[in-house]
C-alpha positions as CSV (number, residue, x, y, z in Angstrom):
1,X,133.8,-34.5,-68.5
2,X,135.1,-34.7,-72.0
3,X,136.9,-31.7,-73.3
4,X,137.0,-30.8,-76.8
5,X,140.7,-30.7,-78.2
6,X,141.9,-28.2,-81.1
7,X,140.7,-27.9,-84.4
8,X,142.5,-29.4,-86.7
9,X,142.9,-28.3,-89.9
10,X,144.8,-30.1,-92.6
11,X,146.9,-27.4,-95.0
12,X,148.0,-28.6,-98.6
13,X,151.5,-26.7,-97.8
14,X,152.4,-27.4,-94.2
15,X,150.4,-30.5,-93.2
16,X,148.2,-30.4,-90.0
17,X,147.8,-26.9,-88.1
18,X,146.3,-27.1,-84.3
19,X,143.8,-24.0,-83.8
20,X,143.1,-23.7,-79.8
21,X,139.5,-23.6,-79.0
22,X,137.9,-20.6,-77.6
23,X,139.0,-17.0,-79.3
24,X,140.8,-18.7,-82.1
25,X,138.2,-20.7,-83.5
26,X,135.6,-18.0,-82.8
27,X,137.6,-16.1,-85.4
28,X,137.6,-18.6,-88.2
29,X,133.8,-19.0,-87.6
30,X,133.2,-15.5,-87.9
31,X,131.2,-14.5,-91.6
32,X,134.2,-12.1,-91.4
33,X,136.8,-14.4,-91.7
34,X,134.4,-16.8,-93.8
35,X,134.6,-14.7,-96.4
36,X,138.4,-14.5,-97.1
37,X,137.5,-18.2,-98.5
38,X,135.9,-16.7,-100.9
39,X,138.5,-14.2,-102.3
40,X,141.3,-15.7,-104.1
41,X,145.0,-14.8,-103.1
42,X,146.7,-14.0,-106.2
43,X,143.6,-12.1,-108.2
44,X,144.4,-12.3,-111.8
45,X,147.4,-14.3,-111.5
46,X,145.6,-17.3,-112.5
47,X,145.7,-16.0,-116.0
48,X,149.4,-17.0,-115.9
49,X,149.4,-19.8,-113.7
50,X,145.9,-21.8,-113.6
51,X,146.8,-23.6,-110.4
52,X,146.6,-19.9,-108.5
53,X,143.0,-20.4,-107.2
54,X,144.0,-20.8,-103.2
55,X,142.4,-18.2,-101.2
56,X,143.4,-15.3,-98.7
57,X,141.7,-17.5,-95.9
58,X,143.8,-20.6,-96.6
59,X,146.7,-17.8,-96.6
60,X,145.9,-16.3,-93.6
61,X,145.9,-19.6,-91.8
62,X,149.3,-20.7,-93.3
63,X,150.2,-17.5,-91.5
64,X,148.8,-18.6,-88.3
65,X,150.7,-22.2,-88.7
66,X,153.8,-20.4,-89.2
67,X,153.2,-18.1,-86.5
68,X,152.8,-20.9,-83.8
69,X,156.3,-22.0,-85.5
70,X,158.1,-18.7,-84.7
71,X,156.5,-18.4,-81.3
72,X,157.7,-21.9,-80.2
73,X,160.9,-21.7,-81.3
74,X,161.2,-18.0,-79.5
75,X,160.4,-19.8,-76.5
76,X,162.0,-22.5,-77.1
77,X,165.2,-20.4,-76.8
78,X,164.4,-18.8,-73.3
79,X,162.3,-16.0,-74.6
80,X,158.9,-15.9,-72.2
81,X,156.0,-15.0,-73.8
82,X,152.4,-15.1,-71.7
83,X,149.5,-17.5,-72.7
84,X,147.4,-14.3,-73.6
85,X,150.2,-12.3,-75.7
86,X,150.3,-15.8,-77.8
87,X,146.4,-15.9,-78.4
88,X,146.7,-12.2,-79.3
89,X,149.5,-12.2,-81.5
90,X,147.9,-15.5,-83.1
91,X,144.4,-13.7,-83.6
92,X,146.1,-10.7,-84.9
93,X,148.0,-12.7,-88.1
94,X,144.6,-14.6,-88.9
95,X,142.8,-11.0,-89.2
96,X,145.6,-9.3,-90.7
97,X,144.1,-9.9,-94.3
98,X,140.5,-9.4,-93.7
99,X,140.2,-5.9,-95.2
100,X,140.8,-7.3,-98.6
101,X,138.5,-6.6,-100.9
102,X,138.2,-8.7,-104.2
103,X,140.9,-9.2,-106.8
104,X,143.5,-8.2,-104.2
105,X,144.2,-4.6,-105.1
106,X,141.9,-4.0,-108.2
107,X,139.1,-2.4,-105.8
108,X,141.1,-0.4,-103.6
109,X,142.1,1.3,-106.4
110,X,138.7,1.8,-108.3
111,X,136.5,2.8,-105.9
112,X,138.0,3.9,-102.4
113,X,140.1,6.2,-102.1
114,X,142.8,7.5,-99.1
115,X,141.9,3.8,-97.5
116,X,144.3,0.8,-97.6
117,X,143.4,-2.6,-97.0
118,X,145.3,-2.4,-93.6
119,X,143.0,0.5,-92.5
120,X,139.8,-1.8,-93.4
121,X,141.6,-4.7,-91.9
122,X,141.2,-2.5,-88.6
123,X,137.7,-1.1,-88.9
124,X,136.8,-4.6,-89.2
125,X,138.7,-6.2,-86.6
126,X,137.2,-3.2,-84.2
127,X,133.7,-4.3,-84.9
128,X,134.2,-7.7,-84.7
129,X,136.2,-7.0,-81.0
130,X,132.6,-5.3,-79.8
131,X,130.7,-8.7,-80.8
132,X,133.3,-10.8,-79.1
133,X,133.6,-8.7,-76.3
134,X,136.9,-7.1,-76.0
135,X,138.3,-10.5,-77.0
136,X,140.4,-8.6,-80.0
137,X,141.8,-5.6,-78.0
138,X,145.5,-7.1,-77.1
139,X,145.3,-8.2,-80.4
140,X,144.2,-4.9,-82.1
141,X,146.9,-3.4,-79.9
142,X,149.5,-6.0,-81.0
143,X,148.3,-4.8,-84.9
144,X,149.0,-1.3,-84.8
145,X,152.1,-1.4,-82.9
146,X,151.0,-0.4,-79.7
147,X,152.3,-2.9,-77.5
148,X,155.4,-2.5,-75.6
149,X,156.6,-5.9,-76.9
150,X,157.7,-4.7,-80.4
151,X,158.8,-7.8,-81.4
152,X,155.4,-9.6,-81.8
153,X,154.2,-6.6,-84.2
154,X,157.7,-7.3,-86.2
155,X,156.2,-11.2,-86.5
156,X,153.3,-10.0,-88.1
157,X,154.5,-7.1,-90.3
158,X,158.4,-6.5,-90.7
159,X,160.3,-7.1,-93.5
160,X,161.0,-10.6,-92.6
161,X,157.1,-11.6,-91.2
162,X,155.2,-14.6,-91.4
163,X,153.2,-13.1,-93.7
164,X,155.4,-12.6,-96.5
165,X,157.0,-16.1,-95.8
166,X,153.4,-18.0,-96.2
167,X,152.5,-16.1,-99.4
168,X,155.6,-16.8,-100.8
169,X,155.7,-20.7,-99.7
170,X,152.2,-20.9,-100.6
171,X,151.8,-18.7,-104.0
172,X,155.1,-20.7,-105.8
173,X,153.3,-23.7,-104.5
174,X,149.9,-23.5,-105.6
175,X,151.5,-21.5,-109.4
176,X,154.2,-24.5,-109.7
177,X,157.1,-21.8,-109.5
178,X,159.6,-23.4,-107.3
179,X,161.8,-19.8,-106.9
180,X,159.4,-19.2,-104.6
181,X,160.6,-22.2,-102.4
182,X,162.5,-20.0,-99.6
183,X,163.0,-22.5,-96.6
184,X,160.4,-20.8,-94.4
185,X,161.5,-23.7,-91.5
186,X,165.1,-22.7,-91.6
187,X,164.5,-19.0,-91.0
188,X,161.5,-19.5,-88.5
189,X,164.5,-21.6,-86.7
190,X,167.2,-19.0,-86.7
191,X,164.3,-16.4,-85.6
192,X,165.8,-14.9,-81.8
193,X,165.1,-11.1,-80.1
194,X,167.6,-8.9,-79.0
195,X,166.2,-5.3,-77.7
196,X,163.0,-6.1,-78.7
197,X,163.9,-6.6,-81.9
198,X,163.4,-9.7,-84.5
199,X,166.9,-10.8,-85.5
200,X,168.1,-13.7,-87.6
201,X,171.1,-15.9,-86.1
202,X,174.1,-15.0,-88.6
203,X,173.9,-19.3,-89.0
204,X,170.7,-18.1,-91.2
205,X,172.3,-15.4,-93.3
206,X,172.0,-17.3,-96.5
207,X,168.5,-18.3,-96.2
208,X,167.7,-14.7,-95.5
209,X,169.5,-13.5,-98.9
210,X,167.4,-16.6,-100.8
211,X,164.6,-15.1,-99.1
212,X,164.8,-12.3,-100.8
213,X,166.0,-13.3,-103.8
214,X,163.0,-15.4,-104.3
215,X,160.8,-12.1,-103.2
216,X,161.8,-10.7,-106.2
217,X,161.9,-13.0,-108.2
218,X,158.5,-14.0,-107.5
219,X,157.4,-10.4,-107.7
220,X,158.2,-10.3,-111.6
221,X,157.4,-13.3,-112.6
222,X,154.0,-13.9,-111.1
223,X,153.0,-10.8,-109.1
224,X,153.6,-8.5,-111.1
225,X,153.9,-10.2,-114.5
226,X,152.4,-8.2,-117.7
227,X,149.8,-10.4,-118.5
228,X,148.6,-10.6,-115.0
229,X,148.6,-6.7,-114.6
230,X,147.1,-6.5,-118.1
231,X,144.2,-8.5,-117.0
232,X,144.2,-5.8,-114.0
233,X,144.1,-3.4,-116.3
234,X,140.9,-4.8,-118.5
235,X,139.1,-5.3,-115.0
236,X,139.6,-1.7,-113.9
237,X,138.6,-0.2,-116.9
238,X,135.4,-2.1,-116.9
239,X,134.6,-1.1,-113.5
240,X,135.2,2.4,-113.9
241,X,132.9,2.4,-117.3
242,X,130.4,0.8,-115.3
243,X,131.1,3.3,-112.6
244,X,130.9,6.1,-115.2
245,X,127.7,4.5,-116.8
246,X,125.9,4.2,-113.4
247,X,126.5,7.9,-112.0
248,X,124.9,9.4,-115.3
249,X,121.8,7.6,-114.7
250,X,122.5,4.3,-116.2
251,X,120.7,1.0,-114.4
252,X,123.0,-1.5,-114.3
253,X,122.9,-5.4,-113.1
254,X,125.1,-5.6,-109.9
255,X,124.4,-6.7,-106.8
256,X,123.8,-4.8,-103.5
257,X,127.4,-4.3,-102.5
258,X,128.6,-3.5,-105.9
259,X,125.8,-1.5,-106.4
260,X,126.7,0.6,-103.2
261,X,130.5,1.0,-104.6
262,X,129.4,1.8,-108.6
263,X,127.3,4.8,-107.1
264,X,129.3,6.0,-104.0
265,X,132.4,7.7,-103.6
266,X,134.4,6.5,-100.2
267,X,134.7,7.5,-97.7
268,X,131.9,9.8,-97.3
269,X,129.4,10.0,-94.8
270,X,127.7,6.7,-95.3
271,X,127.5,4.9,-92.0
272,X,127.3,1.7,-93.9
273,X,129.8,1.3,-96.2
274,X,131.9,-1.1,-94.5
275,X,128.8,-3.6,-94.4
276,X,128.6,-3.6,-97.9
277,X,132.3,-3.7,-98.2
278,X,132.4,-6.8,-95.9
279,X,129.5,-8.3,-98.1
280,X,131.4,-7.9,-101.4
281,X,133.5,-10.9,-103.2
282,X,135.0,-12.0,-106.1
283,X,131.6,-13.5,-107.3
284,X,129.7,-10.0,-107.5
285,X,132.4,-9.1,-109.6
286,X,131.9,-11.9,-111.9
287,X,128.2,-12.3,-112.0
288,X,128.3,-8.2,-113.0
289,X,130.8,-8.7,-116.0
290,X,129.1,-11.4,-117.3
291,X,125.9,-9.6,-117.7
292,X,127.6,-6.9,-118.9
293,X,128.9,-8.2,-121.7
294,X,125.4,-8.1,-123.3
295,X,125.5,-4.4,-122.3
296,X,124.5,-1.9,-125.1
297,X,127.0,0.3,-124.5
298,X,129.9,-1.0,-126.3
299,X,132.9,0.0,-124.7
300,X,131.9,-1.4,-121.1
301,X,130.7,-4.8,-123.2
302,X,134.1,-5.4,-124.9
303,X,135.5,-4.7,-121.7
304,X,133.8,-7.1,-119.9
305,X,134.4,-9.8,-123.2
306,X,137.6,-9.1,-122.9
307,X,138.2,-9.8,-119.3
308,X,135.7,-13.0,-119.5
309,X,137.2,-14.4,-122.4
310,X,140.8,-13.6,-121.9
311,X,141.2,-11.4,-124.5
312,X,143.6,-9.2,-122.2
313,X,144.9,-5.6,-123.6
314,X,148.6,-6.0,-125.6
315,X,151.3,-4.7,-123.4
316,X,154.3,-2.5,-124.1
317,X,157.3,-2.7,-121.7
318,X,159.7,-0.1,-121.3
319,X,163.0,0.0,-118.9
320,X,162.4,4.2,-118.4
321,X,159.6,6.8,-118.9
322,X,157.1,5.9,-122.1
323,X,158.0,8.2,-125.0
324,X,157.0,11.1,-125.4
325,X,153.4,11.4,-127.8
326,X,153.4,7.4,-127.5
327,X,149.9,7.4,-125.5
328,X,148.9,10.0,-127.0
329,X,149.3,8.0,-130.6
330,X,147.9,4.8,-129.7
331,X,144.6,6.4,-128.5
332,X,144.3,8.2,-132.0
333,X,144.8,5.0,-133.7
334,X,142.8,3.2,-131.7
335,X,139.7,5.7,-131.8
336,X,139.6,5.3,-135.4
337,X,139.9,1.3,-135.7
338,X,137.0,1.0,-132.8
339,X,135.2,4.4,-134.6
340,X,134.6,5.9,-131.1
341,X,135.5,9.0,-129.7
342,X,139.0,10.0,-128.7
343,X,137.8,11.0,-125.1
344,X,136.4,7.4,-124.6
345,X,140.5,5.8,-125.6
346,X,141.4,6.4,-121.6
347,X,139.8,3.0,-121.0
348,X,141.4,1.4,-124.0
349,X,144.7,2.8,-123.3
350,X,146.6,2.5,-120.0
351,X,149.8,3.1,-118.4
352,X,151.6,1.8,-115.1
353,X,154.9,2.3,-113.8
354,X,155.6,-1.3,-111.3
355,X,158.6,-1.0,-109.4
356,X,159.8,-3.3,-106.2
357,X,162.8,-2.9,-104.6
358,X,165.1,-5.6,-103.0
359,X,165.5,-4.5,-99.3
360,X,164.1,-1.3,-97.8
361,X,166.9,0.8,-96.3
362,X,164.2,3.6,-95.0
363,X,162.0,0.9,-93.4
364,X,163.5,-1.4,-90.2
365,X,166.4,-3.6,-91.2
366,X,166.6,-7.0,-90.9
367,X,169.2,-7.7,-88.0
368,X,171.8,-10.6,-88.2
369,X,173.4,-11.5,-84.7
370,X,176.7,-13.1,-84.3
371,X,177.7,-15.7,-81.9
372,X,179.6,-12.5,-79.7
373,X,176.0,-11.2,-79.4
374,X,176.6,-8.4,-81.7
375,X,173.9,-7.1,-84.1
376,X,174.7,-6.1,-87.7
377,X,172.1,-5.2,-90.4
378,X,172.1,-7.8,-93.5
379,X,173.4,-4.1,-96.2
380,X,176.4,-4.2,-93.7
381,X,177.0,-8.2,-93.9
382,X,175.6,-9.3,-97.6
383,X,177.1,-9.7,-100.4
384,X,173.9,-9.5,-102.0
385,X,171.9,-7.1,-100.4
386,X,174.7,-4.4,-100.3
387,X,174.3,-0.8,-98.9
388,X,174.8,1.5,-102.4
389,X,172.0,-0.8,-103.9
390,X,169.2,-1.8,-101.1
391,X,167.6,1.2,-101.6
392,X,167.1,0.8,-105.1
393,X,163.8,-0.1,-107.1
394,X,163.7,-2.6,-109.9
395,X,161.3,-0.7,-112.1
396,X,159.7,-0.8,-115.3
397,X,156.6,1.2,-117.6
398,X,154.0,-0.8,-119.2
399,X,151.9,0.5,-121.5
400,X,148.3,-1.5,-122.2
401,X,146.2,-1.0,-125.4
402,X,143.3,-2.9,-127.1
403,X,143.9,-6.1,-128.6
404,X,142.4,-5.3,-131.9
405,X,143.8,-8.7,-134.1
């Protein structure tokens, strides 16, 4: 009898990546999954860098490949994992994205609130778990940290998880920023567990420091770099004038899930939220601010011109707290260039304080382990990431405005 082997799916970053049949492959068949090919990773990033248009499915199964990596090499080094704890820990890193909504944070932020992405990510991966018949539940477990094996939660969200070493592998490869380049091989390789614990072989210290050297550096300069937040900033201003517009009796062009959101507040007692949530992409955002820009109210149609055409709001940066009266000024100024009302400047004027620090201090450390099996965390062994300054948060205040030249 012939037996089907993996499916095989050829990455742009790490070649060919072997998916298992059965559970596996359910999962990237599901519409669930399905639809994280048709959310981009990086949101409005590709303002900066045009090649940014990868997606949080191709993400999610550079995660997988690099999970199979880690879990070989565990093994490979005496640690026994079971078949099923594999397959679990394997489905767990390809759903870990699927709550994401469309560009990346911009939704969570306009219309839910008290609900991360994580916490969708769950909901989801509950429901799909009932249509594939308690396939997910190790998994789910293996998610929320539940399982006695700590260590395979720590592979999937630590502060040294596959996740974070895809995104950055894969973002400074598809944006042409080779900071991002942080030897994700080399690290995978010194991966080992002592206590149930992730630790890095002290061989692997330096790869760890460019690790999160590169972090950072790819925080500010694509992540969270002004133009990219400014575009950010034009989107969610749209959204909540359209928002605005629709809840005082407005009738709006949006489709069915965007509909849902630009009337409803969640969570509330709508049973079906999450369907529409599932249901909504980056394309119903689109499709809505295009038609919008034809909108007779002027402030959501220069919004949406703006966003369309790239006609992002000017930014201000400041290395402490905006001064005093500043906001206050450029919404006067503004209100008389665009002659509308002072109360209406809150869209046109904008403020965000971005901050990311190098190494959490608070959060689990990462663990270096020296050939006389002792443990040390990387503030007690780095030269770089040193105790009086892991805690610390690079931070910065931008201020957005209207572009009026």
């Amino acid at each position: 009898m012939y037996m089907r082997g993996p499916l095989i799916i050829n990455d742009p970053v790490y070649g060919f990546t072997r998916v298992p049949r059965g559970l596996l492959t359910e999962i990237i068949a599901h519409s669930c999954f399905l639809r994280l090919g048709r959310i981009r990773q990086l949101g409005m990033s590709t303002c900066v860098y045009p090649g940014a248009q990868h997606t949080r499915k191709q993400h999610s199964i550079g995660a997988f490949h690099l999970m199979q990596e880690a879990l070989r090499h565990l093994q490979e080094k005496g640690h026994f994992i079971f078949d099923s704890e594999i397959e679990a820990v394997e489905a767990a890193i390809l759903l870990h994205d699927v709550g994401h909504g469309p560009f990346s944070h911009v939704l969570e932020k306009t219309f839910i609130k008290g609900i991360t992405h994580e916490d969708i990510s769950l909901l989801i991966m509950n429901r799909m778990n009932e249509q594939l018949h308690g396939g997910l539940s190790l998994a789910i477990n293996i998610f929320e940290n539940k399982y006695p094996k700590r260590f395979l939660h720590e592979l999937i969200c630590s502060q040294l998880d596959v996740d974070r070493l895809d995104y950055l592998c894969r973002d400074s490869f598809f944006c042409g920023v080779r900071e991002g380049n942080i030897g994700a091989d080399r690290i995978i390789e010194m991966l080992d567990i002592v206590d149930d614990k992730l630790v890095v072989d002290a061989k692997g210290l330096y790869s760890v420091e460019n690790y999160l050297m590169s972090r950072r550096m790819m925080y500010w300069q694509v992540y969270l770099h002004k133009t990219a937040v400014a575009a950010e900033e034009v989107l969610r201003s749209a959204l909540r004038r359209a928002k605005y517009l629709m809840r005082n009796g407005k009738d709006l062009f949006a489709s069915p899930s965007l509909y849902f959101f630009l009337v409803q507040e969640i969570p509330n007692n709508e049973p079906n939220w999450l369907d529409y949530y599932i249901d909504l992409e980056d394309n119903d955002i689109m499709s809505a601010l295009k038609v919008w820009m034809k909108s007779d109210d002027k402030i959501l149609a220069m919004l949406c011109s703006d966003f369309i055409n790239r006609r992002l709001f000017k930014v201000d940066v400041y290395a402490e707290a905006i001064p005093e009266g500043e906001e206050e000024r450029l919404k006067q100024e503004l209100s008389k260039q665009l002659e509308l009302p002072l109360e209406d400047m809150d869209y046109f004027v904008t403020w965000r304080k971005v901050q990311k620090e190098l190494y959490s201090a608070t959060a689990n450390g990462i663990g270096i382990l020296y050939p006389d099996g002792e443990v040390k965390d990387l503030i007690d062994v780095s030269n770089i990431v040193r105790s009086d300054i892991a805690g610390l948060s690079d931070e910065k205040f931008y201020v957005f405005r209207q572009r009026m030249e």
